[in-house]
C-alpha atoms as one frame of an Amber mdcrd trajectory, in Angstrom:
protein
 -14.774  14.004  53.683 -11.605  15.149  55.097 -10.205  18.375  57.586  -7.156
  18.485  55.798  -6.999  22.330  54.340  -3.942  20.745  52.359  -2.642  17.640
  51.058  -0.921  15.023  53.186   3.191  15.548  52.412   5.000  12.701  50.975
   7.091  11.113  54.077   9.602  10.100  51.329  10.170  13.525  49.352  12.868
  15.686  50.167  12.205  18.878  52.858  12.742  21.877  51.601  14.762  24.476
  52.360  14.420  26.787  55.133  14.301  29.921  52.909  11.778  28.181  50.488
   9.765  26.383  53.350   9.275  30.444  55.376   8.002  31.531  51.285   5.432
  28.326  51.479   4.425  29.494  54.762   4.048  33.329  54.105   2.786  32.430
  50.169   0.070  29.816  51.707  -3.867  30.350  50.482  -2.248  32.697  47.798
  -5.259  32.048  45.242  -7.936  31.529  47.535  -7.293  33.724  50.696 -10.276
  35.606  51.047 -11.523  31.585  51.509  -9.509  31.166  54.174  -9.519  34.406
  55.881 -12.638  35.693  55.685 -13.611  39.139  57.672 -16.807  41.718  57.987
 -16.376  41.742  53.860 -16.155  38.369  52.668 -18.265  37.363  50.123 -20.080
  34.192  50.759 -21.277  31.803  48.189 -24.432  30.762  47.735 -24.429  27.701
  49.417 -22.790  29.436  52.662 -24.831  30.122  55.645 -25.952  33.476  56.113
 -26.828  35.262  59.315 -29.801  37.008  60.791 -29.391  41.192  60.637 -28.969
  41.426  64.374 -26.361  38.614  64.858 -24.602  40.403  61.589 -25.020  44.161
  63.173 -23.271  42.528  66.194 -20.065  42.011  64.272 -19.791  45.382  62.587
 -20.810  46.687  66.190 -17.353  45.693  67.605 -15.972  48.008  65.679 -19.165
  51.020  66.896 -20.029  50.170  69.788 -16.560  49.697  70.915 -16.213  53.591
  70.972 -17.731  53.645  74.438 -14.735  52.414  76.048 -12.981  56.016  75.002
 -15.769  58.091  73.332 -17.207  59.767  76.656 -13.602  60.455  78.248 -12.738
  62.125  74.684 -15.856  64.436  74.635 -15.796  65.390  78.342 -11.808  65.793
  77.731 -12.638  68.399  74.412 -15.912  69.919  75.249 -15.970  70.152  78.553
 -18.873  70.475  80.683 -21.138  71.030  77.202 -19.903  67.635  76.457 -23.765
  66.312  76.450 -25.111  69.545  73.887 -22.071  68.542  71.804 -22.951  64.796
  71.720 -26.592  65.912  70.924 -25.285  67.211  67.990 -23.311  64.475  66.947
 -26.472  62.202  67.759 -28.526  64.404  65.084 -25.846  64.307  62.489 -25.770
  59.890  63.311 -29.610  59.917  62.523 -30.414  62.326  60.150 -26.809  62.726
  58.333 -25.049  59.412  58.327 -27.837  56.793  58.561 -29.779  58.116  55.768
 -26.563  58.437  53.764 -25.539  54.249  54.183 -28.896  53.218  53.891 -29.090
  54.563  50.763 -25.230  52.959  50.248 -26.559  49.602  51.454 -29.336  50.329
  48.936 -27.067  51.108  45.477 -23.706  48.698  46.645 -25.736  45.485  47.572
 -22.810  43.123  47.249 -20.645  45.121  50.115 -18.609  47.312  47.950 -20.022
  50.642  49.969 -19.104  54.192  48.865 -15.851  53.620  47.179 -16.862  51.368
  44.484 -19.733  53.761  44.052 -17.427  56.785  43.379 -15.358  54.680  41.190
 -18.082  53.594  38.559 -18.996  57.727  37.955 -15.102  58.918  37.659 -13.795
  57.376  34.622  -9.977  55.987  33.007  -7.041  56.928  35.306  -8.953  60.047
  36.725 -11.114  57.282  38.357  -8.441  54.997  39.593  -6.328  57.800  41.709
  -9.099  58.945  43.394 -10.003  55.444  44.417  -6.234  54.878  45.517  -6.863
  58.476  47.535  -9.952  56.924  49.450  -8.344  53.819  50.040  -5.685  55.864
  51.720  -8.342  57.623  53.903  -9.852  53.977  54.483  -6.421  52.161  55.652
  -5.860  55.791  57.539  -9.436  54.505  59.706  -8.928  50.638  60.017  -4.885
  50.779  61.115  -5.678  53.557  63.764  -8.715  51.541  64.593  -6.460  48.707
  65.421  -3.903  51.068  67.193  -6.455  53.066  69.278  -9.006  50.458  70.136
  -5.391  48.250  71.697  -3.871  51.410  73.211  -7.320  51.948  75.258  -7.609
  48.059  76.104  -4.033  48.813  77.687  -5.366  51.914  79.364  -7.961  49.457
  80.786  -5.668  46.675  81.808  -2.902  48.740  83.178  -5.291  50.938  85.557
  -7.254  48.083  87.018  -6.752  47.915  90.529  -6.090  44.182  90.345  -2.970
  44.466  87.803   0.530  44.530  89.031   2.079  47.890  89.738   4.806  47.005
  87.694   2.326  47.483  84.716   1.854  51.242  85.626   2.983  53.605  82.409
   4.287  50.144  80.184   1.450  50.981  77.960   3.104  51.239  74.524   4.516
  47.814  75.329   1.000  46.551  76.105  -0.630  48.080  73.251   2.595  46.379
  71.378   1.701  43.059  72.729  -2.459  42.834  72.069  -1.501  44.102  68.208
   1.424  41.250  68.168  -1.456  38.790  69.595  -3.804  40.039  66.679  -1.344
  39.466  64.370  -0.808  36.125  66.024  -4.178  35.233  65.509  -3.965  36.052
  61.621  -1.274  34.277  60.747  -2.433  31.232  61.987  -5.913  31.891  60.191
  -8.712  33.866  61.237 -11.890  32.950  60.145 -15.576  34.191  60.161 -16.667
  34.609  64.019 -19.995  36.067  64.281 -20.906  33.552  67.460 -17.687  34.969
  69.170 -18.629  38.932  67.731 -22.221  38.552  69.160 -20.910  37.086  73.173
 -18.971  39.998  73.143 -21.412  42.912  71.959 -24.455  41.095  73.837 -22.008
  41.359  77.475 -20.456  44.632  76.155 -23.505  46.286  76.240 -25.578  44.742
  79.249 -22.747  45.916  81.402 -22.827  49.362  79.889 -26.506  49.399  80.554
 -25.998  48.460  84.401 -23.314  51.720  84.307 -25.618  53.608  82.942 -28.562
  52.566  85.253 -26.084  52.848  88.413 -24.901  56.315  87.294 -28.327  57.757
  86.433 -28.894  56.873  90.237 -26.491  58.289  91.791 -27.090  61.940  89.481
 -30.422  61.905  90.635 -29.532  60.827  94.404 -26.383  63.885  94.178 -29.185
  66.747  93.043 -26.423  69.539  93.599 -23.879  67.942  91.440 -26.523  68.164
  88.385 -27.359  71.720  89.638 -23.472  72.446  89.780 -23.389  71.176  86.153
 -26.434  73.032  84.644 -25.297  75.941  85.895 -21.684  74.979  84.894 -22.919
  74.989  81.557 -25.354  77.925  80.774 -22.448  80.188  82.472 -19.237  78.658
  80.525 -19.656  80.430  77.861 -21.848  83.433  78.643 -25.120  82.597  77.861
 -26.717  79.937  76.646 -26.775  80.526  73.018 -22.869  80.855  73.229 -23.253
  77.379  74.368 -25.358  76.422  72.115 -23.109  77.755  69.219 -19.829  76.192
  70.714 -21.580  72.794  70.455 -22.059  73.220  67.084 -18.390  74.263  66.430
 -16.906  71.657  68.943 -18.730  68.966  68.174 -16.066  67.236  65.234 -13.866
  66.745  67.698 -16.734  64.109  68.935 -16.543  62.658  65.535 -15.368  59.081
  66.628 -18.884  58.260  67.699 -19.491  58.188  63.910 -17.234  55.182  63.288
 -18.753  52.083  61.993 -21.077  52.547  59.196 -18.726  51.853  56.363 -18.131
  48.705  57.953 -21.750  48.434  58.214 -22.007  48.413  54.573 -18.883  45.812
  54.098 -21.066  42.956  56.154 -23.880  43.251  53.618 -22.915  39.866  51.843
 -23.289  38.130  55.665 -26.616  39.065  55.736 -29.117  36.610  54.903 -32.144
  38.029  52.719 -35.313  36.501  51.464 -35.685  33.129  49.995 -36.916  34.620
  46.345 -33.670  36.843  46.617 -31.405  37.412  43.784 -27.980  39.032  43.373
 -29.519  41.360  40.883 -32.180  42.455  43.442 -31.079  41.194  47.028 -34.440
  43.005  48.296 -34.145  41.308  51.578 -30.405  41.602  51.978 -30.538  45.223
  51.352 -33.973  45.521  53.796 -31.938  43.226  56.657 -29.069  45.578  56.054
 -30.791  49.301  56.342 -32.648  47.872  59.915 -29.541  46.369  60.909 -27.822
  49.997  60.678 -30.612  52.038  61.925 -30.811  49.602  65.413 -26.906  50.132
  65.604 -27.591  54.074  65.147 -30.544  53.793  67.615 -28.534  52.124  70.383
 -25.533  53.610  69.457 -27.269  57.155  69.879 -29.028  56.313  73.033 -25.648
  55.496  74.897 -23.314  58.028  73.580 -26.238  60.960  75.306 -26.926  58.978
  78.637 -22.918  58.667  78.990 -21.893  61.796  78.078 -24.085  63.435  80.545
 -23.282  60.651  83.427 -19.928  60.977  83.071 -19.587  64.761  83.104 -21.424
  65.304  86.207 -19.878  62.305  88.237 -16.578  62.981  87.238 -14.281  65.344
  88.056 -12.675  67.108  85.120  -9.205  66.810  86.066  -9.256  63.015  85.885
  -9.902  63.340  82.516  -6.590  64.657  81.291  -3.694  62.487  80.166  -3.074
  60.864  83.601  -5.967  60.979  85.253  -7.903  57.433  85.894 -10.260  58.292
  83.726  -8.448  59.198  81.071  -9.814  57.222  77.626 -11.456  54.803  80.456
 -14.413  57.387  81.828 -17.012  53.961  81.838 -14.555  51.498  83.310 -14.078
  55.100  86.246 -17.848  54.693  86.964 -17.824  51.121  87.053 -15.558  50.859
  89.909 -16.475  53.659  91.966 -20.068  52.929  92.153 -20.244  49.182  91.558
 -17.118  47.927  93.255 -14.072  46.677  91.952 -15.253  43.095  90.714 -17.937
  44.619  88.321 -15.450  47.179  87.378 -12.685  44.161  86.512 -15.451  42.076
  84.917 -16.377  45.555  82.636 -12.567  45.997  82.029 -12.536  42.283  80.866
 -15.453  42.698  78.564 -14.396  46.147  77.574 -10.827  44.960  76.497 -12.211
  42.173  74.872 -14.250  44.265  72.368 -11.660  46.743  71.643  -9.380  44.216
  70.967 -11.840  42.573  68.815 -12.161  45.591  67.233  -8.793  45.546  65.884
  -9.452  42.078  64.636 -12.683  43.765  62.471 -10.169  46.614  61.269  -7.569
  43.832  60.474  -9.752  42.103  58.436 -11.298  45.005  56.330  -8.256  45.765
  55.563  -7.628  42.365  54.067 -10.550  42.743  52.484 -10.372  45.726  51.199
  -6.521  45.635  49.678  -7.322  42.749  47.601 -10.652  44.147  46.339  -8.927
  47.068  44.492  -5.550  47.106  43.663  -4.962  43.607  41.944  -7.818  44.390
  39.778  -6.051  47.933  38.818  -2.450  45.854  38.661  -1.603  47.747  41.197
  -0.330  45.572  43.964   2.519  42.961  44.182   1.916  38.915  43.342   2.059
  38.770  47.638  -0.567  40.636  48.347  -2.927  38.250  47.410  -1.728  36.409
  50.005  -2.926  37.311  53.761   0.334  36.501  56.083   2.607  39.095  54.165
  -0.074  41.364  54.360  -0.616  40.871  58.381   2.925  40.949  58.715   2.710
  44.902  56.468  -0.260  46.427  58.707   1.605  44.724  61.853   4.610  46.739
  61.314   3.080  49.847  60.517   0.742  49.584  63.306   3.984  49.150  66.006
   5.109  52.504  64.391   2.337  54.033  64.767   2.067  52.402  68.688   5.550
  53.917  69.417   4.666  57.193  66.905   1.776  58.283  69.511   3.392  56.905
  72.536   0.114  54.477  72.969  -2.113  57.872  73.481  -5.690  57.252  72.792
  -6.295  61.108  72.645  -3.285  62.034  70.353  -4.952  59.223  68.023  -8.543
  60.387  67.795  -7.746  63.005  65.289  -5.528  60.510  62.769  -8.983  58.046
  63.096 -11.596  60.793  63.188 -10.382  61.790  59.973  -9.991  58.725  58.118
 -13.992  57.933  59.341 -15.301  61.417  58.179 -13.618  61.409  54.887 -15.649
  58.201  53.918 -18.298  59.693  55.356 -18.074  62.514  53.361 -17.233  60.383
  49.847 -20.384  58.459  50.769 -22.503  61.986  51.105 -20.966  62.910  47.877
 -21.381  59.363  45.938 -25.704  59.492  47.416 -25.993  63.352  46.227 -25.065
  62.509  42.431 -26.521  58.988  42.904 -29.802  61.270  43.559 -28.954  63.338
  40.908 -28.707  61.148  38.129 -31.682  59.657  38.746 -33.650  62.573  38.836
 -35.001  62.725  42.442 -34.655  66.125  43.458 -35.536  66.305  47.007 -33.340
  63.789  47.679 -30.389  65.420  46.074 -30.875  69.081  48.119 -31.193  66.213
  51.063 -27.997  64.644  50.911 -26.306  67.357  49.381 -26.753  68.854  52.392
 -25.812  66.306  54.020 -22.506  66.353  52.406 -22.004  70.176  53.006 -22.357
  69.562  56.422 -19.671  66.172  56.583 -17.565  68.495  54.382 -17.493  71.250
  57.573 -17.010  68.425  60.053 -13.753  67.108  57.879 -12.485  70.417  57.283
 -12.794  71.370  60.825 -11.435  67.971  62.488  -8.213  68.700  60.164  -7.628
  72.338  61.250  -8.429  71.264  65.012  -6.313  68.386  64.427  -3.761  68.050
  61.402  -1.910  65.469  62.602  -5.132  63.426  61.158  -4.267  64.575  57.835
  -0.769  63.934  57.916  -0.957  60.325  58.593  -3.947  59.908  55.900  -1.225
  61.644  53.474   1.388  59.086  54.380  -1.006  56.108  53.514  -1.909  57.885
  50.630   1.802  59.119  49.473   2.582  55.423  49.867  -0.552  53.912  48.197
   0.157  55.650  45.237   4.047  55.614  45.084   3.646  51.090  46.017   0.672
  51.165  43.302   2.121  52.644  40.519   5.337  50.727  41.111   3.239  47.369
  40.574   1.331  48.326  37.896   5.092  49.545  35.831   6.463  46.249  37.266
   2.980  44.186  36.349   2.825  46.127  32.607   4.622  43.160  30.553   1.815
  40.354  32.182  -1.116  38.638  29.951  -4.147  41.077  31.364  -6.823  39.081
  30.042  -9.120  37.035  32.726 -10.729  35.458  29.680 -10.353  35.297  25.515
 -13.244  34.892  23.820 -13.905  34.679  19.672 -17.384  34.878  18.244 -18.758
  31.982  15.627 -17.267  34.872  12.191 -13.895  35.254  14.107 -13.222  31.075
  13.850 -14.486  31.054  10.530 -12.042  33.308   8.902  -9.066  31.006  10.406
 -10.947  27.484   9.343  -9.203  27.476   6.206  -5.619  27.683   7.608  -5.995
  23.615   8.258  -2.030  23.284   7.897  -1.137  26.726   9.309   0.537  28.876
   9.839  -1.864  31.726  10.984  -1.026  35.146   9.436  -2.214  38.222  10.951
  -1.118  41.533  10.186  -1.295  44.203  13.076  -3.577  47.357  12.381  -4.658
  50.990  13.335  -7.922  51.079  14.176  -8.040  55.060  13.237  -6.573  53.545
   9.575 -10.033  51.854   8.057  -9.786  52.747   4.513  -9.286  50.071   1.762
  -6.538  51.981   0.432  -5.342  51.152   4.689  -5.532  47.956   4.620  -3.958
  47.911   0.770  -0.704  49.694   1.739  -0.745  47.351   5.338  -0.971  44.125
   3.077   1.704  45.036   0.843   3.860  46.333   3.204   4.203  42.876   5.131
   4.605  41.008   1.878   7.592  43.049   0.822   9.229  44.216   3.957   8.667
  41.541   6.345   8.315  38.738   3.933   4.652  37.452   4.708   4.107  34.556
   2.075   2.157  35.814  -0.560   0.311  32.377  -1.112  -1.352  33.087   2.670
  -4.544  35.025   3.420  -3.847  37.431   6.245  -5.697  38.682   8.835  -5.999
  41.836  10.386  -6.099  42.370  14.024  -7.280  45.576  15.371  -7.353  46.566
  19.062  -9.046  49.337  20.430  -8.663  50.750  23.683 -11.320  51.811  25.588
 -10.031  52.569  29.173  -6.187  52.343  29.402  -6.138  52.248  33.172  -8.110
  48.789  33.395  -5.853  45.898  34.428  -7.650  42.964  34.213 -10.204  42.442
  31.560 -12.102  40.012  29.532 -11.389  40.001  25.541 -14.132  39.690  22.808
 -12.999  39.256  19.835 -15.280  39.711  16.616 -14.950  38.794  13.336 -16.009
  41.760  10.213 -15.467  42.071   6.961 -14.389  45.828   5.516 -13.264  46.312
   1.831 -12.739  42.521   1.263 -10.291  42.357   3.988 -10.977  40.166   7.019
 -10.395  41.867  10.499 -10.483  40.500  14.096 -11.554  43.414  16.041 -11.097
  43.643  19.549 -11.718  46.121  22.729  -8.918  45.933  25.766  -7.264  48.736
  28.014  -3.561  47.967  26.549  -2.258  47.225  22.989   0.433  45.002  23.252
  -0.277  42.687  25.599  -3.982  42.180  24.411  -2.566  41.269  20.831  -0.393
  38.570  22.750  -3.670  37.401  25.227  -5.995  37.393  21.569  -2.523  35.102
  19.840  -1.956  32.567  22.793  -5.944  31.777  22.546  -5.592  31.263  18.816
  -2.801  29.473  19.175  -4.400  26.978  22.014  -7.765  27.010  19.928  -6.826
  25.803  16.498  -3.063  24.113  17.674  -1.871  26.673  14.780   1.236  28.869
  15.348   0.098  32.555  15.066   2.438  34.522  13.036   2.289  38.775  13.603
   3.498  41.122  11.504   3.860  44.222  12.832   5.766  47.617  11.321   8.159
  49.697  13.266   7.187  52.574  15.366   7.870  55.929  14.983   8.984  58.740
  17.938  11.189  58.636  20.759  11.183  55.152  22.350  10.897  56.702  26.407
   7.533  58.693  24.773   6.645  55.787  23.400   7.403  53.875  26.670   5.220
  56.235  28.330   2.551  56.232  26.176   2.417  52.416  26.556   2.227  52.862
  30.221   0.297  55.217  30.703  -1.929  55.195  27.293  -2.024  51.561  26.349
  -0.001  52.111  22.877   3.487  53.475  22.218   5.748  50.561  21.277   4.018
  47.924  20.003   6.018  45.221  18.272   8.790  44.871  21.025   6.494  45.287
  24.143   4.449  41.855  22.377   7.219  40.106  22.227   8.354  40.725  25.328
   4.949  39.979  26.898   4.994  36.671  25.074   8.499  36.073  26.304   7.583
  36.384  30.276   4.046  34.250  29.641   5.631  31.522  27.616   9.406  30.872
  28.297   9.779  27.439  25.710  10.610  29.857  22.102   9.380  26.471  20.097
   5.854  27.362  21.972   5.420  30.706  21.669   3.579  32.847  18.726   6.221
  34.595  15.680   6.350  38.399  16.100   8.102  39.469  12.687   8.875  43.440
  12.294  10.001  45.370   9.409
């Protein structure tokens, strides 16, 4: 069995050239690159190992857990000294908001699809597909400023180790430009599944984050005044303490990073390994391994984002939190050397720039997973984005704009990425609540659509506090849509069918045509009288010259949902008023008549011959309604179809108009 992950090149066959070797190269795993790069949402065959919950929760954790290296600076930096009533808050809205919302995801998207695809099935035709194309611009909004925070906070934690060169002292947008270069780096060459590598890092992340915490909690209870300076700190800030009480409530989305990492939660389901008696109509087990592996993340997630929010805003003082300060986005890795010495602190910074940089890595590959799960279905992406190196080399780019953008400012980022998580958060409160709904449980709609009221404050809030959030999400999803519709225009003249299919009355009504060649006659399917089918008939004999000796057929499509891409063709055979009819159901017109000809032409090795009549109206309405409606022109859009899928004229099917 060999290594090889191509085949050996023939010493004797001519190199190519350097412009076609660099498309080879960028074009390489093209059909199978989700095989070759798989991330957090790769689906795994059946004969693939799965993993144990825990080892699984580990890999979407590098993407939660992660959040400690900046989350406490970012709280104490907006909230102040009611940083730990804020994070309370957030804490309740982790357990009793956003768990119960995935687990119910994890429950109704079992193969890893999550919230979108769940929104997607109850909005229907075009309607459906924008909105999708609106989330997805939300989702690449979270996963490229995942990438671009998490490495502009691993160079906050490099550069301000005491260890590091002074030379590296405020070179931190060429840092961050370097780990995100490295990433990519690692990509092109191939990144595969790393779970081993995803649970080192989380196991060490978070045993040295315990010993913080442990070391910290010490020294607050061995400095009694500085927790009295705090608590009075806090009761007085604002008044009294139900002022306090109520600015928590109003401050706390600007804490909303802690939420990150559910959605990716729900993207590792397929990694998950279920029961034996498991099926992928009812993964019980998968779905059971995936709700405890996101209520342990919650639950430690939770239990750290309290302890350090109160450690670090009583040991701290709150002018090193601001942009400058050295503990600025690095509040932890602050602790870590002033109370356990500078080799545990280096060893923390180590481990802590490890995870954020794999981090990116998880972003980097939802992305790659998510791209490809969407928009080549809709025909909405180019032929190249199948492929994962252009598609590295895309988010790359954008992600070094964004680096030089924000200057490499973890703060000025948390609003662009708090934003992109609460909007899924809020789709997936919205997609639960009318899951509820529509199957009839009633106290579990008021539940989560209460739920969703209250994600629906936090995202509305987060923008106002922060618009620049908004702005970037807008520019994904300005250029999501603009790049999407683009493809699908460019992609209308391709063969849409992933499979053609005739039933057993279909093949019997083109038996007798032993000698060929086939003769079918293009129909309305709003036109079903006899006196229809009549005037059709006699029409092709006399104006397009169909010989009278043959027996026609009549082909019929009807379109069902115009904005589907790629679909699968049934074609049935029925008899109406004499005349035999192939009927068939597909999104677009013209090119399912051409998918439905080729497969009669490669079934019976018979030459299909269409006859089709003019259309009437203005042919840019018409051009419209073709891409837009699925009909318009009919005739010339076949032929043109036919013309791109088979280029040799003695092979391809007769289109004859008159």
């Amino acid at each position: 069995m060999t290594t090889l992950s191509r085949p050996p090149a023939d010493p004797s066959a001519p190199k190519p050239a350097g412009k076609q070797t660099l498309k080879s190269w960028l074009l390489f795993g093209l059909q199978d690159s989700k095989g070759t790069h798989l991330g957090p949402g790769g689906i795994t065959t059946a004969h693939e190992k799965k993993h144990p919950w825990w080892q699984v929760m580990c890999l979407t954790g590098v993407d939660y857990f992660s959040t400690l290296g900046y989350q406490p600076a970012i709280a104490a930096l907006a909230a102040g000294v009611i940083s730990p009533l804020a994070t309370t808050v957030l804490v309740a809205v982790t357990l009793f908001g956003a768990l119960p919302v995935y687990r119910r995801v994890a429950g109704d998207s079992p193969r890893g699809e999550g919230s979108i695809a769940m929104l997607e099935r109850l909005l229907p035709s075009w309607s459906g597909k924008l909105f999708v194309l609106v989330l997805l611009g939300f989702a690449a909004t979270d996963f490229m400023i995942t990438m671009t925070l998490s490495a502009a906070d691993a160079s906050e934690h490099l550069i301000h180790n005491p260890l590091v060169p002074a030379g590296f002292q405020g070179q931190n947008v060429l840092v961050t430009l370097f780990l995100l270069a490295l990433l990519a780096a690692v990509f092109l060459r191939g990144f595969k599944e790393a779970i081993g590598v995803a649970v080192a890092i989380v196991v060490v992340y978070l045993s040295l984050n315990a010993v913080i915490v442990v070391a910290a909690t010490v020294q607050v209870f061995t400095h009694p005044v500085a927790v009295a300076d705090w608590s009075t700190a806090l009761w007085t800030s604002h008044g009294d303490p139900l002022m306090a009480v109520a600015f928590a409530l109003l401050v706390f989305p600007k804490l909303a990073l802690g939420l990150s990492g559910f959605e990716t939660g729900v993207a590792v389901m397929p990694q998950v390994r279920g029961d034996e008696d498991d099926t992928e109509e009812n993964p019980a087990g998968r779905i059971r391994g995936t709700r405890r592996m996101l209520t342990t993340a919650a639950v430690i997630m939770s239990t750290f984002l309290i302890t350090t929010s109160f450690i670090t805003v009583v040991l701290i003082p709150e002018q090193e939190f601001q942009d400058g300060g050295v503990a600025s986005g690095r509040a932890l890795a602050y602790l870590a050397h002033e109370y356990l010495g500078v080799g545990f602190g280096s060893i923390y910074d180590i481990s802590t720039i490890a995870i954020l940089w794999f981090a990116g890595a998880s972003a980097m590959a939802g992305l790659l997973n998510l791209v490809p799960r969407y928009l080549p279905r809709y025909g909405m992406a180019p032929g190249w984005a199948k492929a994962v190196r252009p598609l590295v080399l895309v988010f790359t780019l954008v992600g070094f704009l964004i680096t030089y953008l924000f200057d490499a400012d973890v703060n000025a980022q948390g609003g662009a990425y708090a934003t992109g998580v609460l909007v899924l958060m809020t789709s997936a409160a919205v997609a639960v609540t009318l899951s509820a709904r529509r199957r009839k449980q009633r106290k579990r709609t008021v539940g989560f659509s209460m739920i969703a009221v209250v994600f629906t404050y936090t995202t509305i809030a987060n923008i106002f506090e922060r618009p620049e959030g908004i702005r970037i999400a807008g520019i994904f999803i300005l250029g999501i849509i603009v790049i999407s519709l683009l493809s699908r225009i460019r992609r209308s003249f391709e063969l849409h069918a992933t499979r053609v299919h005739l039933d057993q009355e279909a093949l019997q009504f083109m038996s007798p045509n032993v000698d060929g060649p086939i003769a079918i006659i293009a129909h309305e399917p709003l036109r079903t009288s006899a006196e229809a089918y009549r005037d059709k008939l006699r029409s092709a004999i006399e104006v397009s010259h169909l010989p009278f000796e043959h027996e026609a057929l009549f082909l019929e499509v009807i379109v069902d949902d115009s904005s589907d891409f790629e679909t699968e063709l049934q074609v049935r055979g029925v008899t109406r008023h004499g005349y035999r009819i192939l009927e068939v159901h597909g999104p677009v017109v013209p090119n399912t008549i051409a998918s439905v000809l080729l497969h009669i032409r490669d079934v019976t090795g018979l030459m299909p011959h269409i006859y089709f009549r003019w259309t009437e109206g203005n042919p840019v309405t018409n051009l419209l309604r073709f891409l837009f409606l699925g009909e318009g022109e009919i005739a010339p859009v076949t032929r043109e179809v036919l013309r791109e899928a088979v280029p040799d004229v003695t092979n391809r099917p007769w289109v004859h108009v008159g």
